[in-house]
TILOFI-958853 format. One line per 8 residues: number of its first residue (from 1); for each residue x, y, z of C-alpha. Coordinates in Angstrom, 1 decimal. Each point is the difference from the previous one (the first is absolute). Layout:
<rs>
NUM = X:Y:Z; ...
</rs>
This chain:
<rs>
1 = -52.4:0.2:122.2; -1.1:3.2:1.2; -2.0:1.0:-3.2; -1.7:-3.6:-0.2; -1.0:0.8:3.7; -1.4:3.2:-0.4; -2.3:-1.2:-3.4; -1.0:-2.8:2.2
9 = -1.1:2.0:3.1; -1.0:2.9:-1.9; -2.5:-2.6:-1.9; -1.3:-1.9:3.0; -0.6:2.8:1.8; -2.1:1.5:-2.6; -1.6:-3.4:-0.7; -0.4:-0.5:4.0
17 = -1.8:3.5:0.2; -2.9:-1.7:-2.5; -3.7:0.0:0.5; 0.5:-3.7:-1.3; 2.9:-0.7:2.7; -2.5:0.7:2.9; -2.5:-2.2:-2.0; 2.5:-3.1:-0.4
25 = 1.4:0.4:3.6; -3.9:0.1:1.4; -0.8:-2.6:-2.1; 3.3:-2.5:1.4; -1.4:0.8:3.6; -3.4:-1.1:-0.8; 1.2:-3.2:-1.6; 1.9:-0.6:3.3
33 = -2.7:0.6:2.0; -2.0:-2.6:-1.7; 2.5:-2.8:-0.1; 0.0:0.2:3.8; -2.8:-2.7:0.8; 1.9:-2.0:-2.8; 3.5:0.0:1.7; -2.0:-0.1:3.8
41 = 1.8:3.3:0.9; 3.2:-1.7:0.2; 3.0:1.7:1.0; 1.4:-0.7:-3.1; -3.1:1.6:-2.3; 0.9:3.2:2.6; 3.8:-0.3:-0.4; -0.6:0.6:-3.8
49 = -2.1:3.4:0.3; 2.6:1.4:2.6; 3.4:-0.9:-2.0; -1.6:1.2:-2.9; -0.9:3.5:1.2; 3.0:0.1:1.6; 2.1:-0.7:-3.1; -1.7:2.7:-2.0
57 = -0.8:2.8:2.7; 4.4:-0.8:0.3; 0.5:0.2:-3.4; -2.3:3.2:-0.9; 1.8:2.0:2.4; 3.0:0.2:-1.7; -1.8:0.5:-3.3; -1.8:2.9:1.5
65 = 2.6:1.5:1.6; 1.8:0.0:-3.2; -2.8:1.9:-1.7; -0.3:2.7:2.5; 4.2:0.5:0.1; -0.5:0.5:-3.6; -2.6:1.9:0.0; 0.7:2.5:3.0
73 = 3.4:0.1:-2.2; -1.8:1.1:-3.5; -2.0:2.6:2.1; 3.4:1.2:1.9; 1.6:0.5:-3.2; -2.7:1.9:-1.3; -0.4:2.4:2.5; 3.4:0.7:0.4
81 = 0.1:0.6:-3.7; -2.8:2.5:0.9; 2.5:1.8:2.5; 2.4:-0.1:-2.8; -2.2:1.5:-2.4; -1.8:3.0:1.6; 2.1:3.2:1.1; -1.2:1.0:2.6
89 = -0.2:-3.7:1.9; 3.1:-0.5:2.9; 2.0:-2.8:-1.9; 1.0:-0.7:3.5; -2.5:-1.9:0.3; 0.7:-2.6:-2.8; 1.2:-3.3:1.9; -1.4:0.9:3.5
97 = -2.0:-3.1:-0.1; 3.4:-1.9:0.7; -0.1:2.0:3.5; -1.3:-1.8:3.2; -3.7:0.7:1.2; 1.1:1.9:2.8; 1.6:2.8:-2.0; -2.3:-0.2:-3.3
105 = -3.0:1.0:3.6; 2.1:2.6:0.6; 0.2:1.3:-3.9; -3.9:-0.5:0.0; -0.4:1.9:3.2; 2.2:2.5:-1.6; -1.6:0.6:-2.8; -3.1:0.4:2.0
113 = 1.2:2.6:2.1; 0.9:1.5:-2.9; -3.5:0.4:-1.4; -1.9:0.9:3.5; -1.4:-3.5:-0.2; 1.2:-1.5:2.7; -2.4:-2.9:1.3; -2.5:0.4:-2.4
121 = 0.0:-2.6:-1.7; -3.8:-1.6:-0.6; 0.3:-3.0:1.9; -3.0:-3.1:-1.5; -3.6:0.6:0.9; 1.3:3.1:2.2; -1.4:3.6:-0.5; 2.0:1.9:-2.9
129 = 3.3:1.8:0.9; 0.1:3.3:1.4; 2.5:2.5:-0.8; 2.0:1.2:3.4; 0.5:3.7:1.1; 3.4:0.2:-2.2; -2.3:-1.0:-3.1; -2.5:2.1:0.5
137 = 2.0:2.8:0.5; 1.9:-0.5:-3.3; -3.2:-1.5:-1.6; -1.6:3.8:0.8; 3.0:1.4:-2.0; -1.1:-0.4:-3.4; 1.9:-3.5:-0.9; 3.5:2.5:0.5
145 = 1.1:-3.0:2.5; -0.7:-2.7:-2.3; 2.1:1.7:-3.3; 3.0:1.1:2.6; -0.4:-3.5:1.4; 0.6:-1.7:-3.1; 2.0:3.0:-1.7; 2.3:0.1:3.2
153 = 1.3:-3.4:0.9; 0.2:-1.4:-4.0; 3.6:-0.6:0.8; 0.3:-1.4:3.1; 1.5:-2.7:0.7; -1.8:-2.8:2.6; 2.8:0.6:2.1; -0.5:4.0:0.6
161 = -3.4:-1.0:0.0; 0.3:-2.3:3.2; 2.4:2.4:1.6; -2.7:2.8:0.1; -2.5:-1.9:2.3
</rs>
């Protein structure tokens, strides 16, 4: 069951993300449109339009969802196989995505602190991020802050991370 599911959403999501979808969905609208003066406006010939966008917007949700899960999945795996595969990366990190948002914040915030970048981030259409004073300082240092950075917390774990902001 779960396989025939996942060919069938992973097939009508494609096909639903189709130059030729939009065209075919336009082109049902239009024809409803016209046959208005022919059913008067009725409340049936309105009835059909709404329970039929209904029905589908319902059903595509689920077939989206799906694709995303597996998707955000494939890429998961492949990062923590990243994190697996380089030396000096914290392994620590592998799985963190199962944490809740409030701690994965904190391990971002972390990791900012960690860099002298804290609340720089280029935010859209905003001017470009600034380094702060901590940055510049160990910007003006000849990139020694960036190696030890790196160099110096390689095995760390996220917890000893955390627990040094």
């Amino acid at each position: 069951m779960n396989r025939i599911f996942t060919w069938f959403a992973g097939r009508a999501a494609s096909a639903a993300g189709q130059p030729l979808a939009f065209v075919l969905a336009s082109a049902l609208i239009l024809a409803w449109g016209v046959t208005g003066p022919l059913f008067h406006y009725s409340d049936t010939w309105q009835l059909v339009i709404n329970t039929t966008t209904t029905i589908v917007t319902f059903l595509m949700v689920f077939l989206i969802q799906n694709s995303q899960n597996r998707d955000g999945a494939a890429i998961q795996a492949k990062l923590d196989e990243l994190l697996r595969a380089v030396d000096k990366a914290r392994g620590a990190f592998i799985g963190i995505e199962h944490l809740t948002d409030r701690e994965i914040e904190k391990i971002r915030v972390a990791l900012e602190r960690e860099t002298g970048n804290v609340g720089t981030a280029a935010k859209p259409g905003g001017p470009k991020p600034r380094l702060n004073a901590k940055a510049k300082r160990s910007a003006g240092k000849t990139g020694t802050r960036k190696a030890k950075g790196k160099a110096g917390t390689a095995d760390e774990s996220v917890d000893r991370l955390l627990n040094r902001f």
